[in-house]
C-alpha positions in Angstrom: 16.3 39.6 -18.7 19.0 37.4 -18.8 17.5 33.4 -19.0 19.7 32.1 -15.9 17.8 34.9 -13.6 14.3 33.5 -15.0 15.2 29.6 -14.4 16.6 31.0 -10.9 12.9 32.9 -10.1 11.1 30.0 -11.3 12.9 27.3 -9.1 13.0 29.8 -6.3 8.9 29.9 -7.0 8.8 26.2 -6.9 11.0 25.7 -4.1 8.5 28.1 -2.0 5.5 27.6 -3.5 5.2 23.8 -3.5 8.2 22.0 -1.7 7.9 23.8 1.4 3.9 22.6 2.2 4.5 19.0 1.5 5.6 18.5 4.9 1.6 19.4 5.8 0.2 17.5 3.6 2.7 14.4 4.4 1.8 14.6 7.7 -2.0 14.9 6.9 -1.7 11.5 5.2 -0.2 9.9 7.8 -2.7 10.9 10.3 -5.2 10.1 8.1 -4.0 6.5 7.7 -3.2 6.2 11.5 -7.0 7.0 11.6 -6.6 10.1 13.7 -9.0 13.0 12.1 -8.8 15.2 14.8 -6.3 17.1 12.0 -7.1 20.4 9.9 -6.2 19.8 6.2 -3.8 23.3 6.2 -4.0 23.3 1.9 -7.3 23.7 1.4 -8.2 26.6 -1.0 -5.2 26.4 -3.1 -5.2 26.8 -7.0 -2.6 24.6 -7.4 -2.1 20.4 -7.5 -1.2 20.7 -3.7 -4.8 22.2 -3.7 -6.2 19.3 -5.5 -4.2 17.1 -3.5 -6.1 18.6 -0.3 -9.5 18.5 -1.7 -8.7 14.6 -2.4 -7.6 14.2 1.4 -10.1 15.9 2.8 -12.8 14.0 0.9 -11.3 10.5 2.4 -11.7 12.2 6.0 -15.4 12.8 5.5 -15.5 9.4 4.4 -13.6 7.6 7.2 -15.8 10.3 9.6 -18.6 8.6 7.4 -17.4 4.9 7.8 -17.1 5.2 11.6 -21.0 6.6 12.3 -22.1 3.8 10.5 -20.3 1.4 12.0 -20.9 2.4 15.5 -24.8 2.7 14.0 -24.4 -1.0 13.3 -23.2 -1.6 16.6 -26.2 -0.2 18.3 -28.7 -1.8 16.0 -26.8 -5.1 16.6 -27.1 -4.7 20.2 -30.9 -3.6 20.0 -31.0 -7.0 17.9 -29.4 -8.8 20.5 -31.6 -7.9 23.1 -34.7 -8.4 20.9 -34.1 -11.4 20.8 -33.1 -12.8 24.1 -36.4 -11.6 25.6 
């Protein structure tokens, strides 16, 4: 096989394989950052560093999801506290 037909299949790979689901995972960052987690993380499942890269995002979702309950938790022990305390 002629070595100019390999490089061709292997950029062509690439090109499909990798290049074309940035766009999701792009855009999963952004929401992610403009704290909207309403979002479904498309790459998951992947055996690739996209894949990885998915797993990472959708750990800092949980963890967000995470930092919100607590913090409206907070809230409502704050105001329990509040109330306590003006009686």
């Amino acid at each position: 096989m002629n070595k100019h037909v390999v490089i061709q299949n292997a950029l062509a790979f690439v090109s499909k394989h990798i290049f074309v689901r940035k766009p999701h995972t792009l855009f999963e960052k952004y929401a992610l950052s403009a704290d909207d987690l309403a979002f479904t993380i498309q790459e998951l499942g992947r055996g690739d560093e996209i894949g990885e890269m998915a797993v990472a995002l959708e750990g800092f979702k949980e963890n967000k999801r995470e930092i919100y309950r607590l913090n409206d938790q907070q809230k409502r022990l704050n105001s329990k506290m509040r109330m306590r305390s003006a009686r």
